[in-house]
N, C-alpha and C positions, 0 to 999 in steps of 0.2 A: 387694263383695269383702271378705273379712274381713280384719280389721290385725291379727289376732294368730293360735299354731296351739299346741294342746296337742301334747307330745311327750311321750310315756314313755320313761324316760334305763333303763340298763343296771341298776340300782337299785332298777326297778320303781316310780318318781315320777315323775307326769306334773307336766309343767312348761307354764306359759303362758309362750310368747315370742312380743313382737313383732315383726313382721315388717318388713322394710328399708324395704320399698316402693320402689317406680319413681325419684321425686326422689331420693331418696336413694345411692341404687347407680348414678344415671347421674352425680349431684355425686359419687360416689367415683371412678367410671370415669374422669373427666374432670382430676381430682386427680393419677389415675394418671399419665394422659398427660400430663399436667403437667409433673411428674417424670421422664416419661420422654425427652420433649421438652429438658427444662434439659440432662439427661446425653448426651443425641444433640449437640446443637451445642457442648457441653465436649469429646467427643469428637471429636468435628470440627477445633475447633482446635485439639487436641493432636496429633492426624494429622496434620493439616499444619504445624503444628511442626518434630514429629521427623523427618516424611518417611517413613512408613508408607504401604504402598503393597501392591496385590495380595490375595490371601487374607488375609495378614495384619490386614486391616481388618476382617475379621469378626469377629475376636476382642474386638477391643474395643465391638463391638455386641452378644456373646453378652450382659451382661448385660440386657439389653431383649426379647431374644426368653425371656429365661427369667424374667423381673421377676414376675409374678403368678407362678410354680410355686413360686420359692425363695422370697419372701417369707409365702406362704399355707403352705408348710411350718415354717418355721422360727419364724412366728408366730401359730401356732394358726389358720387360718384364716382372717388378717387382711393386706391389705396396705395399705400406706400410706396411700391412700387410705380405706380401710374404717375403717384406725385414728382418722382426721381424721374422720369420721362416725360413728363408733364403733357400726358395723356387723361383724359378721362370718359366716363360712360355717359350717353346724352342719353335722353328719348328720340327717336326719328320721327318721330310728329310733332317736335317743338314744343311741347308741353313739358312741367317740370318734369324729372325721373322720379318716380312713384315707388314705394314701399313694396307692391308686388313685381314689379320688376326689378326691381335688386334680389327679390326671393329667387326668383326666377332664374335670374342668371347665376345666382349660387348652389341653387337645387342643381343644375345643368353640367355644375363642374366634373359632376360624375362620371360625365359622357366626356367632355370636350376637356379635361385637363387630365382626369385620375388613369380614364379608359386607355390602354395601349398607350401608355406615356404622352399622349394630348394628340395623337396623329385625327382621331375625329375632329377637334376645334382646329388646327393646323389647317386641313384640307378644306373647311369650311372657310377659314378665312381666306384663303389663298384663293379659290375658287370664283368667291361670290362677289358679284359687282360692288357691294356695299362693305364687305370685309368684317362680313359679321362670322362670329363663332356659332354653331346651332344655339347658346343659350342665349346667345341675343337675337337671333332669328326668334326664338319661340317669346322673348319678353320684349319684342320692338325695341331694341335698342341696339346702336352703335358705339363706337371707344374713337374719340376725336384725338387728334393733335392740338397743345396749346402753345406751340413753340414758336407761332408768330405775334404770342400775342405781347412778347416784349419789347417793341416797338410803339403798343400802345401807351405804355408808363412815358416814354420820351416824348410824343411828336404828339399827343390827345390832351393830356393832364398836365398841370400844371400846379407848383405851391399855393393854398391858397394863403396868401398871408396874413399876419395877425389882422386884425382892424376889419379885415373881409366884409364889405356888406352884401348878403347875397339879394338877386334881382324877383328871384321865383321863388315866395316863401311856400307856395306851392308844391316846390319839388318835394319836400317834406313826405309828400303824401304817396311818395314811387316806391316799392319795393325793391329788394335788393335783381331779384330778377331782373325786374326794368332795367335796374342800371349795366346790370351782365351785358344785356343786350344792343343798350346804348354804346357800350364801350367797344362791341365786336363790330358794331354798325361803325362806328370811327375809326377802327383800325381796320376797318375791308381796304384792299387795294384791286379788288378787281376793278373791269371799266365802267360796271355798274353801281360805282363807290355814290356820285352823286344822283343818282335815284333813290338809292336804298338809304341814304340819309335826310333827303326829300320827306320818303315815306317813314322813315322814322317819327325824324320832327311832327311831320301830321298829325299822328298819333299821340305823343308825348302832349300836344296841344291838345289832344281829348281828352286825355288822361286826366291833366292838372288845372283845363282850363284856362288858360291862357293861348294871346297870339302871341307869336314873333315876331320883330321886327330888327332881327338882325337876320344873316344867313343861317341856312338848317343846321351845317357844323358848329358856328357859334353857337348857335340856342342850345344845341344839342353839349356841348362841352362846358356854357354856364350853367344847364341843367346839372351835372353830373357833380359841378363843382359845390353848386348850392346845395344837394340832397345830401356831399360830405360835410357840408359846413352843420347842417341841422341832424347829423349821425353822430358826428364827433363829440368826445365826452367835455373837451375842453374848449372856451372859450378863446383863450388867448394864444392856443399855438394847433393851429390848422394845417395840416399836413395832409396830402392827399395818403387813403388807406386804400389798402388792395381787400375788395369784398367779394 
């Protein structure tokens, strides 16, 4: 079974990501219910507390039957759990992950997490070349590993310092996407590290209009520094932020 699956992103760059694997997404699953378990018996005794009583008890349990939808919207993909494993859900076509496939995958839990204590999502992962659960079979989506991607904070980025004059006032004009994808493009180590930062740059130069005339890693790392410098709320103390 393979750990890892090239994606070609919306950019036309294919991307190596590894893949969550089984361990991984059942210690996220299990994280979840962790959490989700703490805020049922908080809830519990705050009902009986107050004296909360009839339909109105549902309410205070809505957030538990909605815990994976809002949390995987609101955090790209990730919930809590995922984020303690730093795991999360992509699309497999490189395209952003989409509002009905977050449905998708949470309508799905019925089958792959609640059904026989998760043995349908279990066997599907285990199975399937891509390591999808059926709810991500049916919503095109995978659950990546992001645990190499701490290597790019050290050896890609750098402070930018006070004074910074950036090169490409340009970059301004990149989305936070872009720059995801810049950033997985410079921390690739496979052997096809400098093609795929080749074919980045290319692109970034259509993007914002501009040529290069440093190498694709530089361009590609004073992009990423400039697009912080014109995000950032403060003038005089520029620090690289994690987006």
């Amino acid at each position: 079974m393979p750990d890892y699956i090239n994606i070609k992103t919306a950019q036309n760059v294919e991307i190596k990501y590894k893949l969550a694997g089984l361990g991984n997404r059942v210690l996220a699953q299990l994280l979840d219910l962790l959490i989700m378990f703490g805020y049922s018996v908080a809830m519990g005794f705050l009902i009986d507390r107050i004296g909360v009583s009839g339909m109105a008890i549902a309410f205070f349990f809505l957030p538990i039957f909605l815990y994976t939808l809002t949390f995987e919207i609101l955090n790209g993909g990730q919930t809590p759990g995922k984020s303690i494993t730093r795991s999360k859900v992509v699309s497999i076509d490189g395209t952003p992950l989409s509002l009905s496939q977050i449905i998708t995958r949470w309508m799905m839990q019925i089958v792959d997490i609640w059904l026989i204590m998760g043995l349908p999502g279990i066997l599907s992962i285990a199975s399937g070349d891509k390591q999808q659960r059926l709810g991500d079979k049916a919503a095109g989506t995978i659950v990546v590993s992001l645990n190499n991607d701490s290597s790019l904070e050290k050896t890609a980025f750098i402070k930018v310092e006070e004074g910074y004059q950036p090169l490409y006032t340009q970059a301004s004009q990149l989305t936070t996407q872009d720059v995801r994808i810049i950033k997985t493009v410079l921390s690739d180590r496979s052997d096809n590290r400098y093609a795929l930062m080749s074919k980045a740059a290319a692109k970034i130069e259509e993007i914002i209009g501009v040529k290069k005339s440093v190498s694709s890693q530089e361009f590609l790392k004073t992009v990423v520094k400039d697009y912080n410098y014109y995000q950032s709320d403060s003038v005089s103390d520029k620090n690289y932020t994690e987006y």
